[in-house]
ROKETOR-645511 format. One record per residue (C-alpha): residue number from 1; residue in one letter; chain; x, y, z. Coordinates in Angstrom, 2 decimals. Example, Ala and Ser with C-alpha at 12.3 -4.5 7.8 and 13.67 -1.06 7.14 Angstrom:
2
PT seq type mol       x       y       z
PT   1    A   A   12.30   -4.50    7.80
PT   2    S   A   13.67   -1.06    7.14
//
This chain:
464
PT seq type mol       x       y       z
PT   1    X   A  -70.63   27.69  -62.54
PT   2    X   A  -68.02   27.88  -60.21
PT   3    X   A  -66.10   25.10  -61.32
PT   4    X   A  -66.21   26.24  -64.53
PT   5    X   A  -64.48   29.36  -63.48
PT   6    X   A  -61.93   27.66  -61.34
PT   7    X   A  -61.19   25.51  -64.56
PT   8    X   A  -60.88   28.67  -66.57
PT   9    X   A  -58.58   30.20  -63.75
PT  10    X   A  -56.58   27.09  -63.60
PT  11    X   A  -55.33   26.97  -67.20
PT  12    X   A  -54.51   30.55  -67.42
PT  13    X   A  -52.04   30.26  -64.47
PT  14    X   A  -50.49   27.12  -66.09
PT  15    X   A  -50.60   28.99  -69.74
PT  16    X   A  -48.90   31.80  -67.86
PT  17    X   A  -46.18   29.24  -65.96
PT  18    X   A  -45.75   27.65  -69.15
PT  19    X   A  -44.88   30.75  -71.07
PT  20    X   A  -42.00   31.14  -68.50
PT  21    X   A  -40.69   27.76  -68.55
PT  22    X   A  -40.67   28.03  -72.31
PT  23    X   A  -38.91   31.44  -73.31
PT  24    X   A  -35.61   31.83  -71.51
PT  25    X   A  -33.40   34.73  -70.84
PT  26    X   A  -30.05   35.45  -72.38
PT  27    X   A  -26.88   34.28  -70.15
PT  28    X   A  -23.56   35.25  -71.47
PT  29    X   A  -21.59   31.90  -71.66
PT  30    X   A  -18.57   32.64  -73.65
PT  31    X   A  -15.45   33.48  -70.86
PT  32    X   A  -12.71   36.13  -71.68
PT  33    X   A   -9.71   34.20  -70.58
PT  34    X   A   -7.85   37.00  -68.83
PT  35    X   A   -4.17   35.18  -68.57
PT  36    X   A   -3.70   34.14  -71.82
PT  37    X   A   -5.78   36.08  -74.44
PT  38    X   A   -3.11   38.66  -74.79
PT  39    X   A    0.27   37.32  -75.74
PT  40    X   A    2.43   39.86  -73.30
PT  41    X   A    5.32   39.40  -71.14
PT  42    X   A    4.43   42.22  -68.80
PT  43    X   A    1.13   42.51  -66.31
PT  44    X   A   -1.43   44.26  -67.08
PT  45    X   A   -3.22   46.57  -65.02
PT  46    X   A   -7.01   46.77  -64.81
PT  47    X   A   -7.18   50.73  -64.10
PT  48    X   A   -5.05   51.61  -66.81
PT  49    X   A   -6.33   51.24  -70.46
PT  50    X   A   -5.76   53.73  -73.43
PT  51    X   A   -7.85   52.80  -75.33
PT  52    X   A  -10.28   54.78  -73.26
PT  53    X   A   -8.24   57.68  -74.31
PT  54    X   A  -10.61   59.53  -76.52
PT  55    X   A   -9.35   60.41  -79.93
PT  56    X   A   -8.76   64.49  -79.20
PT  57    X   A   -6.76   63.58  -76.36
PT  58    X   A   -4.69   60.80  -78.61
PT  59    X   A   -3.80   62.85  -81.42
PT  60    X   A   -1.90   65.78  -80.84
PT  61    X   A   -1.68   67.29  -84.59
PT  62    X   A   -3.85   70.48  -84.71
PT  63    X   A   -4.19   69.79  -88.50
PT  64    X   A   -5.18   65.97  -88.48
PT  65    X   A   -7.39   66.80  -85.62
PT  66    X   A   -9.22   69.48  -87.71
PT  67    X   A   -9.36   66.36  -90.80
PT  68    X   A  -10.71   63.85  -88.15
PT  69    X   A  -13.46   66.49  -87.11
PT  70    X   A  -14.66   66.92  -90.58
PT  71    X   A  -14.88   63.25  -91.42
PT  72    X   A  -16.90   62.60  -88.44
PT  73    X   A  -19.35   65.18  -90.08
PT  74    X   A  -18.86   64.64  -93.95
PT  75    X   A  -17.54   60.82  -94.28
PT  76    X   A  -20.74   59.27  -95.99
PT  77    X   A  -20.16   55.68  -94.50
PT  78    X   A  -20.24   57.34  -91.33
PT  79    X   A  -24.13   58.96  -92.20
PT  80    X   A  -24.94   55.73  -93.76
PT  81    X   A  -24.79   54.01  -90.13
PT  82    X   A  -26.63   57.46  -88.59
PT  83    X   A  -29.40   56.52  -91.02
PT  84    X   A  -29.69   52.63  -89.96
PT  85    X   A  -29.42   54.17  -86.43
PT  86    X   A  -32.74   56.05  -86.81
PT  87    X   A  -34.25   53.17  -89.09
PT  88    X   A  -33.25   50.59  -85.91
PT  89    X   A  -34.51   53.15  -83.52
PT  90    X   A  -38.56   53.64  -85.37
PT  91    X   A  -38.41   49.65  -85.59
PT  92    X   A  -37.82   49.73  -81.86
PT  93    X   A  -40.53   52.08  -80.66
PT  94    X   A  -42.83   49.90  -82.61
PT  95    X   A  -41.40   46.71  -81.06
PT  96    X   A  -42.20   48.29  -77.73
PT  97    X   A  -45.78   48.18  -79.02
PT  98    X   A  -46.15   44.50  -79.52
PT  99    X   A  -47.91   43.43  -76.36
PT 100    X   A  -50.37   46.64  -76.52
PT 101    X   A  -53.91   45.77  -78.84
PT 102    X   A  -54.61   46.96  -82.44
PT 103    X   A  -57.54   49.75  -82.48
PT 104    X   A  -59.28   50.58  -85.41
PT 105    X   A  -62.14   52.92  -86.16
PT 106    X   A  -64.80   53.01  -89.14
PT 107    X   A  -67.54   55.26  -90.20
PT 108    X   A  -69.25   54.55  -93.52
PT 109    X   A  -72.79   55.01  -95.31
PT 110    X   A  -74.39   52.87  -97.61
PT 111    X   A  -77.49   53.58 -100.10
PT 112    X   A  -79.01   50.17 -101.61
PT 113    X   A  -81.99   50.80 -103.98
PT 114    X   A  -83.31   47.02 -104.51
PT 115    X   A  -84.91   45.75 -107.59
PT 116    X   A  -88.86   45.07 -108.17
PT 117    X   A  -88.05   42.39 -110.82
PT 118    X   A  -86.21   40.43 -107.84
PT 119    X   A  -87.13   37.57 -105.73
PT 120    X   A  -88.43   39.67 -102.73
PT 121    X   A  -90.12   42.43 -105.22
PT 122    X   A  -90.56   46.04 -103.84
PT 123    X   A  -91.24   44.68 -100.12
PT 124    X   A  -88.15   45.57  -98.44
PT 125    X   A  -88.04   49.43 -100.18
PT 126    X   A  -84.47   51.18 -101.12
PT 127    X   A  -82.11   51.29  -97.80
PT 128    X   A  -79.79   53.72  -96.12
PT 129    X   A  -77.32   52.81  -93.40
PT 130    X   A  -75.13   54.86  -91.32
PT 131    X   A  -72.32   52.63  -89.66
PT 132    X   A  -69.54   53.87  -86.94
PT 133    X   A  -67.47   51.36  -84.92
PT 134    X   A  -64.23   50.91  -82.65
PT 135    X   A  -62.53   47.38  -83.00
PT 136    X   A  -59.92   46.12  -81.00
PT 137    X   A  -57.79   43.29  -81.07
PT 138    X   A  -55.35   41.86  -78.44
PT 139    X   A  -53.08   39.06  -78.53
PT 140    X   A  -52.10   37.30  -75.17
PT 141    X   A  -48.36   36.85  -75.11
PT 142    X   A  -48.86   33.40  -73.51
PT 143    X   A  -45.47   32.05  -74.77
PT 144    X   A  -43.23   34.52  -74.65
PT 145    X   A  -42.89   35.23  -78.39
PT 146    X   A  -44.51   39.09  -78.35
PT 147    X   A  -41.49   39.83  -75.15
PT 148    X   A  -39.19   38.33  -77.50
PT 149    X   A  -40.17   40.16  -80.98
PT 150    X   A  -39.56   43.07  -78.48
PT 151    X   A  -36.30   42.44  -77.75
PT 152    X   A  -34.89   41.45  -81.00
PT 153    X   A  -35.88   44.90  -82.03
PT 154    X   A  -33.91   46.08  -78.72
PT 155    X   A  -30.92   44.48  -80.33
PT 156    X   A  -30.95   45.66  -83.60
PT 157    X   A  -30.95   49.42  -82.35
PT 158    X   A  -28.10   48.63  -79.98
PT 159    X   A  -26.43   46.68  -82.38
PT 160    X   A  -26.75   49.20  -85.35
PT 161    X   A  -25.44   51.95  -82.71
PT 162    X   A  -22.25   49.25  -81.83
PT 163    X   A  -21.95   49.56  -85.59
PT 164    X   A  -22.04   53.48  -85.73
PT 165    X   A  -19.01   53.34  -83.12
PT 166    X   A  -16.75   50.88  -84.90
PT 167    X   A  -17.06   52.74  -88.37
PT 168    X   A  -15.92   55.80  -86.21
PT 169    X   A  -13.51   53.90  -84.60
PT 170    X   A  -12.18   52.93  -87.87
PT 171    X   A  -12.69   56.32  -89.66
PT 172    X   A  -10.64   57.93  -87.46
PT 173    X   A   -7.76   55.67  -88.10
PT 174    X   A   -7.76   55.45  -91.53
PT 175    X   A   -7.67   59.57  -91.50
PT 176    X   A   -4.36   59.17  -89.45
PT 177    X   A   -2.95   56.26  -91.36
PT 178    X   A   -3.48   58.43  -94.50
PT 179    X   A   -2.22   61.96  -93.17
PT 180    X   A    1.05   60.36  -91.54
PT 181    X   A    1.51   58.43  -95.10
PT 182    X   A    1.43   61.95  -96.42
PT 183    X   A    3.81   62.92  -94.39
PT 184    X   A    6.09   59.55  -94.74
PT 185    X   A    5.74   60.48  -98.53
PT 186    X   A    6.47   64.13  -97.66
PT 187    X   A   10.03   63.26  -95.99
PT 188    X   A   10.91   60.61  -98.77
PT 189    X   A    9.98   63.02 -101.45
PT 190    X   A   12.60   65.61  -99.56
PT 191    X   A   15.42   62.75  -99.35
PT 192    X   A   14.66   62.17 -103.18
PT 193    X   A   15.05   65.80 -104.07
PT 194    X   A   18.44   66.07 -102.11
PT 195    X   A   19.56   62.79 -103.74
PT 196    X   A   19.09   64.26 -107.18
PT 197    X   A   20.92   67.46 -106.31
PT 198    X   A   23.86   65.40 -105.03
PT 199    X   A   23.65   62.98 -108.29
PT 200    X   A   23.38   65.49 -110.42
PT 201    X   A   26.73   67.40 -108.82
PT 202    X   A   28.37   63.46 -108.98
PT 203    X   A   27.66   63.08 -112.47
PT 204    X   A   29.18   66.44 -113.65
PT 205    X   A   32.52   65.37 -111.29
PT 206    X   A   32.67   62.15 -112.91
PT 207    X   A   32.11   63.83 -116.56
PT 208    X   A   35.46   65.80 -115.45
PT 209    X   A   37.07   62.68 -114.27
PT 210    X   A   36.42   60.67 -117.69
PT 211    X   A   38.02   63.62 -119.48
PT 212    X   A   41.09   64.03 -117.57
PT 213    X   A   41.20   59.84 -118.05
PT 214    X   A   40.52   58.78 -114.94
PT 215    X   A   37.45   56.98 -115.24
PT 216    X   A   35.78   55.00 -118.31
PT 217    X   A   33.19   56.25 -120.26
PT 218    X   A   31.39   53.19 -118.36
PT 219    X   A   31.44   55.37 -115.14
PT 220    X   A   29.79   58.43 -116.58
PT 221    X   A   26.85   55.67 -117.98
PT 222    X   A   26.78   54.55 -114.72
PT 223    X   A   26.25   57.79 -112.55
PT 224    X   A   23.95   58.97 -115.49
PT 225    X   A   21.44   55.74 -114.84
PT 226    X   A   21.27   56.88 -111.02
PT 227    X   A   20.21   60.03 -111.54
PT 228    X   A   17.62   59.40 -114.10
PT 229    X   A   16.71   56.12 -111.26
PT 230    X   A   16.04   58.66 -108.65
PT 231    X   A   14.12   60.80 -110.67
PT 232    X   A   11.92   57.73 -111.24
PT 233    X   A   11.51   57.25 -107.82
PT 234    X   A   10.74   60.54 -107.05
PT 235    X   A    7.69   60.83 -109.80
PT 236    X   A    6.72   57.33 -108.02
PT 237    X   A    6.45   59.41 -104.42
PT 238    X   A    4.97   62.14 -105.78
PT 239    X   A    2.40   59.78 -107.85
PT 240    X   A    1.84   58.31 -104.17
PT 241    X   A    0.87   61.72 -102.53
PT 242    X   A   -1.96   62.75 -105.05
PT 243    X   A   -3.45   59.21 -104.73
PT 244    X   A   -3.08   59.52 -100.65
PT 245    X   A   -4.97   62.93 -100.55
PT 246    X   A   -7.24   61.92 -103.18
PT 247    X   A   -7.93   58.74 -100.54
PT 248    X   A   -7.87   61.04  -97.71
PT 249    X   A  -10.09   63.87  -99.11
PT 250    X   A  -12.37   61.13  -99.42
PT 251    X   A  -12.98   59.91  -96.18
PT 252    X   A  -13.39   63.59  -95.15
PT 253    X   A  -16.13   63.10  -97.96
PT 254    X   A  -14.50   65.79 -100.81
PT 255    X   A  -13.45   65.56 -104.13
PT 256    X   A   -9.62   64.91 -103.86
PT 257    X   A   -7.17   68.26 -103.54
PT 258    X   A   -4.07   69.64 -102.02
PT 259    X   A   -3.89   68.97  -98.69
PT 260    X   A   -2.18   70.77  -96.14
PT 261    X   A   -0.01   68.94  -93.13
PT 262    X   A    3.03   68.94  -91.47
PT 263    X   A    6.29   68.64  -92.47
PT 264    X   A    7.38   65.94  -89.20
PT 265    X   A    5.97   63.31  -87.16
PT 266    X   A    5.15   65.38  -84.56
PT 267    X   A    2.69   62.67  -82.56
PT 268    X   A    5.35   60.78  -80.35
PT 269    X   A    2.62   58.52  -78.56
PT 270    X   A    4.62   58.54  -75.51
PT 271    X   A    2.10   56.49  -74.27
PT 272    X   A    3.10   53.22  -71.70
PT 273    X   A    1.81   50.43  -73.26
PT 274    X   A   -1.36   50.17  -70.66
PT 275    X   A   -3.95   47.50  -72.67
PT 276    X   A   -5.78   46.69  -69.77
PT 277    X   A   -6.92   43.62  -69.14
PT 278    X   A   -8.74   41.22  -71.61
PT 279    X   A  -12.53   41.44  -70.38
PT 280    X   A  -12.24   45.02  -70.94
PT 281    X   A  -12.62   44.65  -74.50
PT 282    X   A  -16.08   43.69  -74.23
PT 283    X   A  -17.06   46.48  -73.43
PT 284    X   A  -14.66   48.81  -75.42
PT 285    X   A  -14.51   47.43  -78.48
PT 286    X   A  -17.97   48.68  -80.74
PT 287    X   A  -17.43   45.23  -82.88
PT 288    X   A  -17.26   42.62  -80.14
PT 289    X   A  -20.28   44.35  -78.55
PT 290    X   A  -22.18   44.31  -81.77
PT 291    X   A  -21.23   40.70  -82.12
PT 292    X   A  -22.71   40.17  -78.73
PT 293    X   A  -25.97   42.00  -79.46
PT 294    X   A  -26.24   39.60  -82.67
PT 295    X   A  -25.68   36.68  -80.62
PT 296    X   A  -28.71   37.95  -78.30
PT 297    X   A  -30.82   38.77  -81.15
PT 298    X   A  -30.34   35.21  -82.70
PT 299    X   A  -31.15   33.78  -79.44
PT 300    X   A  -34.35   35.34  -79.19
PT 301    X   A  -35.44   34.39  -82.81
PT 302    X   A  -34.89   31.12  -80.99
PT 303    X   A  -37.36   32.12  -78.65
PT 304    X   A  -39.82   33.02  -81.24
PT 305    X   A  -39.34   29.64  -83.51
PT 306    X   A  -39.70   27.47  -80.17
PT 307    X   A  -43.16   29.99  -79.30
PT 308    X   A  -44.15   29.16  -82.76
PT 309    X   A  -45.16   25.78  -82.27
PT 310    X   A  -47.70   26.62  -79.54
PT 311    X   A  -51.51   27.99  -79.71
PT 312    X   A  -51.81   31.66  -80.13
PT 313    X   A  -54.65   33.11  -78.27
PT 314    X   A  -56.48   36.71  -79.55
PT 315    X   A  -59.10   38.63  -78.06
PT 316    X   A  -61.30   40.94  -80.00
PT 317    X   A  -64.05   43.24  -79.03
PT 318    X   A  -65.88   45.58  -81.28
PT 319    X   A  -68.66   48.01  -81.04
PT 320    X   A  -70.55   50.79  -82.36
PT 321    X   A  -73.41   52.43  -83.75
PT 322    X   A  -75.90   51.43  -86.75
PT 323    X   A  -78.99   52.65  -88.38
PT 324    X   A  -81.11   53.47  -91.02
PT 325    X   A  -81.92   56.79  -89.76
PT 326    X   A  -79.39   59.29  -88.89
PT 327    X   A  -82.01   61.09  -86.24
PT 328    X   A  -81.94   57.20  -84.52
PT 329    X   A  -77.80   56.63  -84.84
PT 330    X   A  -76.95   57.96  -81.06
PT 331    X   A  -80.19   56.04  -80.16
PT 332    X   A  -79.59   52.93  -77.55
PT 333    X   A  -81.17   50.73  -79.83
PT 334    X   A  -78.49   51.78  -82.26
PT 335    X   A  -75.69   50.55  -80.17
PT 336    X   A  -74.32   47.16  -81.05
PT 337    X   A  -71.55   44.60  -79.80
PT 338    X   A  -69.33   41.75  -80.01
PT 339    X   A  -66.64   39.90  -78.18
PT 340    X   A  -64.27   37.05  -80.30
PT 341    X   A  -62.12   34.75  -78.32
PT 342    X   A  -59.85   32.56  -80.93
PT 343    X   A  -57.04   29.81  -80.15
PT 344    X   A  -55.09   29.03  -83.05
PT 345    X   A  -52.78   25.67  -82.78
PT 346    X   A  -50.72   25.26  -86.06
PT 347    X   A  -51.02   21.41  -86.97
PT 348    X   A  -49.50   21.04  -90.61
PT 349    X   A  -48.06   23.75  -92.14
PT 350    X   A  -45.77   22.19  -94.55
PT 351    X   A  -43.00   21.88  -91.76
PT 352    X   A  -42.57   25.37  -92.08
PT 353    X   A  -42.12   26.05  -88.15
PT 354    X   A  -40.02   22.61  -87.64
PT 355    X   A  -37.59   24.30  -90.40
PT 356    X   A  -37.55   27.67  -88.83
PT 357    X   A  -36.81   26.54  -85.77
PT 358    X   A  -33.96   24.44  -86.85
PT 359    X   A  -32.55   27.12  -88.98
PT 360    X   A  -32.74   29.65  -86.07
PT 361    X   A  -30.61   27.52  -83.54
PT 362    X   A  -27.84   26.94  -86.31
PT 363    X   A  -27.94   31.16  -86.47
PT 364    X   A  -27.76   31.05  -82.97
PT 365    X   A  -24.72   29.19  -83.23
PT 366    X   A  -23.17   30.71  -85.85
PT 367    X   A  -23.68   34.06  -83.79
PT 368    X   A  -21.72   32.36  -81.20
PT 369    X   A  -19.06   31.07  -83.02
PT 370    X   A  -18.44   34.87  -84.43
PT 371    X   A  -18.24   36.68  -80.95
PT 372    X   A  -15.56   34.12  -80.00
PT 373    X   A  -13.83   34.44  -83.34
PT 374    X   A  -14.37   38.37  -82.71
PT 375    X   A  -12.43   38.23  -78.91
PT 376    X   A  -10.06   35.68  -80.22
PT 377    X   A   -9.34   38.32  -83.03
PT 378    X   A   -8.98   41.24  -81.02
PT 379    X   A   -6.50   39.77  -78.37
PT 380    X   A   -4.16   38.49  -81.40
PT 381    X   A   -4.13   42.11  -82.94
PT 382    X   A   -3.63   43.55  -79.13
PT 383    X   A   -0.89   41.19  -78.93
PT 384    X   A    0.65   41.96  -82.23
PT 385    X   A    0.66   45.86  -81.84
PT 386    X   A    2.24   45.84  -78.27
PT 387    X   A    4.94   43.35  -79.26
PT 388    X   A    5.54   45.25  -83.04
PT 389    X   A    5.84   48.52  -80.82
PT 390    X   A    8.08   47.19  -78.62
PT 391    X   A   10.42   46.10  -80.91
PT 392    X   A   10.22   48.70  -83.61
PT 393    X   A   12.44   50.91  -81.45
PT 394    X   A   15.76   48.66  -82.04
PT 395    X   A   14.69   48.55  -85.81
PT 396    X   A   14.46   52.19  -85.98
PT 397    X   A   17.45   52.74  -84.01
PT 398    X   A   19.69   49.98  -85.91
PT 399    X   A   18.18   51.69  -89.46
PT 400    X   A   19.35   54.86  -88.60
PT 401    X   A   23.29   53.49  -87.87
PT 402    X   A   22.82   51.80  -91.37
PT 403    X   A   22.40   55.38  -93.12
PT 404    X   A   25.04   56.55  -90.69
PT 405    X   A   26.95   54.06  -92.21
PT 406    X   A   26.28   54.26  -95.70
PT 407    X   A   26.72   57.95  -95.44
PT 408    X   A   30.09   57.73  -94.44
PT 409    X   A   30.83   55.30  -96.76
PT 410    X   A   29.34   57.99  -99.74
PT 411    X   A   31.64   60.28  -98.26
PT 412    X   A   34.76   58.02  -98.38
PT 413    X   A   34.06   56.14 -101.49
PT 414    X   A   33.68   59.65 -103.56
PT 415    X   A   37.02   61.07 -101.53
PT 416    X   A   39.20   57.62 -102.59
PT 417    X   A   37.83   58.03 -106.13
PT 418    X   A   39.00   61.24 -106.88
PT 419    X   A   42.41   60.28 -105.60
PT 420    X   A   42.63   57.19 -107.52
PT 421    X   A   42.06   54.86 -104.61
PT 422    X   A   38.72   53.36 -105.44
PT 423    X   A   36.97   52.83 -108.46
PT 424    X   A   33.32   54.01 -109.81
PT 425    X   A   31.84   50.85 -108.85
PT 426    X   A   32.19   51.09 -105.37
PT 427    X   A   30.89   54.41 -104.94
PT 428    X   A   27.43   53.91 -107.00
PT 429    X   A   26.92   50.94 -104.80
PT 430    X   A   27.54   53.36 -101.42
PT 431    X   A   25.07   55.83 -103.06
PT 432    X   A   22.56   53.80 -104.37
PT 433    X   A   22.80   51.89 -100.52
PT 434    X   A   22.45   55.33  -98.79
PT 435    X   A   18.96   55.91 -100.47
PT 436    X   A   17.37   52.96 -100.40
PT 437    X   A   18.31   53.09  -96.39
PT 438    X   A   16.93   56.36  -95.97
PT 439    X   A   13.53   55.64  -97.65
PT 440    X   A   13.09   52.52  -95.77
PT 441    X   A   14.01   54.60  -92.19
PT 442    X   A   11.20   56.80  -93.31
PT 443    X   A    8.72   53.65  -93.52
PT 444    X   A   10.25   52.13  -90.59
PT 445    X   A    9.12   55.74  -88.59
PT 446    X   A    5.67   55.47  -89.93
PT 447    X   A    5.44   51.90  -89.27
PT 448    X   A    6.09   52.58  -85.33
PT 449    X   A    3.27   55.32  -85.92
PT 450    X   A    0.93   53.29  -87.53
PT 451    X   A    1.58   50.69  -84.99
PT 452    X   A    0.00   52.62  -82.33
PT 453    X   A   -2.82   54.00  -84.41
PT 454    X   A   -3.57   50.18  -84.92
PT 455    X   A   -3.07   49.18  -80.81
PT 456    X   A   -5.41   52.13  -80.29
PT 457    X   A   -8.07   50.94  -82.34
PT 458    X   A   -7.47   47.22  -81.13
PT 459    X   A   -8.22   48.38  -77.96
PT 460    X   A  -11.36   50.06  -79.02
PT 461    X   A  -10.28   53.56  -79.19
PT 462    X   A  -11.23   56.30  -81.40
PT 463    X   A  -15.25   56.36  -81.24
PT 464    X   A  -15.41   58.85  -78.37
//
């Protein structure tokens, strides 16, 4: 007998070292290369990172702030993820519930009235059974695979809530993208106006300057076509706007409408460029950290396949109470019991496990290969933003000598041509210069803007 027992106890402890020889724990093995992820000429410092910056703090505008605030409530991509949140969260409090046993309860009655025409006759009478009983069935994680089920449910909640952040994250940027567009439209719409004014008062001097013969009738044609040009433009801006706060309404989730804003960039992001360093992003950007959590979650479906292939072992016990007589149910003669021990070892199953288990290791590493691709993909938009930033400032600058320059030129062309010195040509070319300058000065400011919107998010900013 005792033999028999230390046999028993021997192949539970080598079940129980097998199980943790066979299901492994996640290692991260993917390195952030700190030196060279980020393509920047200056050092980084590993205190200073604003992307931490949260998004109240970034944004100075009282009225996009107000727009950001009621996306974050309205914006239905952004309930969508709440929902898969709470779905992920319910699957996980059941995951947590894999290794405890299955209980079930019964009561039932039966009435059997047996036939006299039957093999037996009338000798066994019509009988009446009362039934209660408690099963319960436990399964012995001996492999692992019940600690991993667990955890893959562990992952999908955090990996859902990684989700949550990065539509945030990218909610809040496309509500400043489209309220400084608004705003870009907003100035070019005000350059536009001012143009037609001035073409308007160009056309009536050059209408005075064909009749005193100074100027062909080819002139007149000429300064007509701009005005009617910038008029076309101008329907094209203001054809822009309704779209852009139709777009931005929309994120706030609202029909589109009028939208109020204000009338100048008045967000300088005087920020210094502080990225941080490179490692930092795994744990501020929502997307590389729900890449990671995928990663994990593939590797423990590993786990499970690899389990698969190994004897399940389930213990069941039931018991209860049964008679014929109700006033004999809570009788000890009523009581009755049983204990099931089964070991189950697939052997053919149409190479169903074999396949599963080869199909989760190429997950596994196509998991892998997208949180690299995600870090490789984040340090090439960090680097982009910082070195787009850092040379916007020259392109700004050199843009606004060009309409400097242009604008004198307006002024001198139209002075020469009323004295005779020039001719029509040369001033429709200044004037028709002048604008196209100053409406690409307007995108070149909201470039510079949207540049730092887009480092911010790069650097995971804008969840918090």
């Amino acid at each position: 007998m005792k033999s028999i027992k230390y046999l028993v106890y021997s192949i539970l402890i080598g079940l129980l070292f097998t199980s943790c020889l066979l299901r492994k724990e996640y290692n991260r093995t993917v390195e952030v290369d700190n030196d060279h992820l980020y393509r920047i000429d200056t050092e980084v410092d590993s205190t200073q990172n604003f992307g931490t910056i949260i998004w109240a703090d970034f944004f100075k505008d009282s009225v996009l702030k107000q727009y950001i605030e009621k996306g974050l409530e309205q914006n239905f991509d952004v309930r969508i993820a709440l929902e898969n949140v709470e779905i992920a969260k319910s699957r996980f409090k059941q995951g947590k519930q894999v290794n405890l046993p299955t209980v079930s309860g019964n009561v039932s009655g039966a009435y059997t009235k047996n036939t006299q025409n039957g093999q037996f006759g009338n000798a066994f009478g019509d009988i009446t059974r009362y039934d209660v009983g408690l099963d319960i069935s436990w399964e012995a994680d001996i492999w692992g695979k019940l600690k991993a089920t667990s955890e893959v449910a562990r992952m999908n909640l955090l990996q859902q809530s990684e989700v949550k952040k990065a539509i945030t994250s990218d909610l809040v940027s496309q509500i400043a993208f489209s309220y400084y567009r608004l705003i870009g439209y907003d100035k070019q719409r005000d350059i536009l106006d001012k143009t037609i004014i001035a073409r308007q008062e160009s056309l009536e001097v050059t209408e005075a300057l064909f009749s005193a013969g100074e100027v062909t009738l080819v002139a007149v044609k000429q300064s007509e076509a701009l005005l009617y040009n910038s008029k076309v433009l101008l329907v094209e801006v203001e054809k822009n706007i309704e779209i852009t706060e139709n777009a931005l309404s929309f994120l706030m989730g609202e029909s589109g409408q009028l939208l109020e804003r204000d009338t100048t960039f008045t967000d300088r992001f005087d920020f210094k460029l502080d990225v941080g360093i490179p490692i930092q992003l795994l744990e501020n950007r929502p997307d590389i950290k729900s890449a990671e959590y995928l990663l994990i979650n593939s590797f423990e479906q590993v786990n499970i396949a690899k389990a698969n292939f190994y004897p399940s072992l389930k213990i069941s016990v039931g018991g209860g109470l049964q008679s014929t007589d109700l006033e004999n149910w809570f009788s000890p003669s009523s009581f009755l019991f049983n204990v099931l021990g089964q070991a189950t070892q697939p052997i053919w199953n149409q190479r169903k496990i074999k396949t599963e288990y080869e199909v989760s290791q190429s997950q596994e590493k196509k998991a892998l290969f997208n949180f690299q691709r995600q870090i490789l993909m984040a340090g090439q938009e960090v680097s982009n933003s910082v070195m787009i930033i850092n040379r916007q400032g020259d392109i700004i600058n050199n843009q606004q000598l060009e309409c400097d320059a242009y604008r004198d030129a307006v002024e001198y062309s139209q002075d020469l041509l009323l004295f005779g010195s020039a001719n029509y040509l040369e001033v429709i070319t200044a004037r028709q210069n002048l604008l196209q300058a100053e409406l690409v000065l307007v995108n070149r400011q909201l470039d510079l803007i949207t540049e730092y919107i887009k480092l911010y998010n790069a650097l995971g900013g804008g969840w918090s």
